[in-house]
C-alpha positions in Angstrom: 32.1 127.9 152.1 35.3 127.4 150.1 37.3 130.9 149.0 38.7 130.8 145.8 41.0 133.6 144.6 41.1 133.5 140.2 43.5 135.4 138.4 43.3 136.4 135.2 46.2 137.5 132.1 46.4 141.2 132.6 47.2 140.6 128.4 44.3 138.4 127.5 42.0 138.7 130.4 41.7 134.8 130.1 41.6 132.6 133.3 45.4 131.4 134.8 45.1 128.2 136.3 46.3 127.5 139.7 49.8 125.6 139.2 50.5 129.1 137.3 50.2 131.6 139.7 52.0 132.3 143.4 52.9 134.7 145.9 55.9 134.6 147.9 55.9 136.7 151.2 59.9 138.2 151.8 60.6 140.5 155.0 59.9 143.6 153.1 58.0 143.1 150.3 55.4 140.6 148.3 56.4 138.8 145.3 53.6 137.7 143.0 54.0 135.9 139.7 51.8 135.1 137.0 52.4 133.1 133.7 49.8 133.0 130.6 50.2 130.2 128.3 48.0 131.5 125.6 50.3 134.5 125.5 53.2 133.0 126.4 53.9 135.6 128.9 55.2 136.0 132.6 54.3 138.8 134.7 56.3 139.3 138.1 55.9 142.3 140.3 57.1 143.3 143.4 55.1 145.2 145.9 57.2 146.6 149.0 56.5 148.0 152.2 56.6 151.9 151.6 54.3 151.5 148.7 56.4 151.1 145.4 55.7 148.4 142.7 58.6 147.0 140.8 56.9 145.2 137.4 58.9 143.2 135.0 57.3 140.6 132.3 58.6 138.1 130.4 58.3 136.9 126.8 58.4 133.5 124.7 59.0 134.6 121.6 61.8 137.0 122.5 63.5 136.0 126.1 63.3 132.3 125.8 65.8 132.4 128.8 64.4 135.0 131.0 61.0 133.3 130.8 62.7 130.0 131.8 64.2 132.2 134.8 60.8 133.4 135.9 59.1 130.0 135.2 61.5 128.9 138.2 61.4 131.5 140.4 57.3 131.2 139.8 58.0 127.1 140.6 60.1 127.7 143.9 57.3 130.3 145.2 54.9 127.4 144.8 57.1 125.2 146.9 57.6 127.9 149.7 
């Protein structure tokens, strides 16, 4: 039987498709990075080893640059 994880926008609650979500596993901690393109957000958190969450997101409209950031760092977690 085939597993399938779905995410879905913590904004709009609608469905993320796969090329727009990852998880990249670091020494210490677990990155995970979701993008919405109906709301033109990214969400990126970081969940470490003794149990704190670091949670940033990202905006079109306003942080045109971060979001370009995050859209990379979302692209080379893919790759890894």
């Amino acid at each position: 039987m085939l597993h399938v994880d779905y995410q879905e926008c913590p904004r709009c609650g609608g469905m993320i498709p796969r090329e727009d979500f990852a998880e990249a596993r670091g020494p210490d901690r677990v990155d995970k990075f979701v993008y919405c393109e109906f709301c033109g957000v990214g969400y990126e958190a970081s969940f470490y080893d003794d149990g704190s969450v670091f949670a940033l997101d990202y905006r079109a409209a306003t942080e045109p640059v971060a979001l370009g950031k995050f859209l990379q760092r979302l692209a080379d977690a893919r790759v890894a």
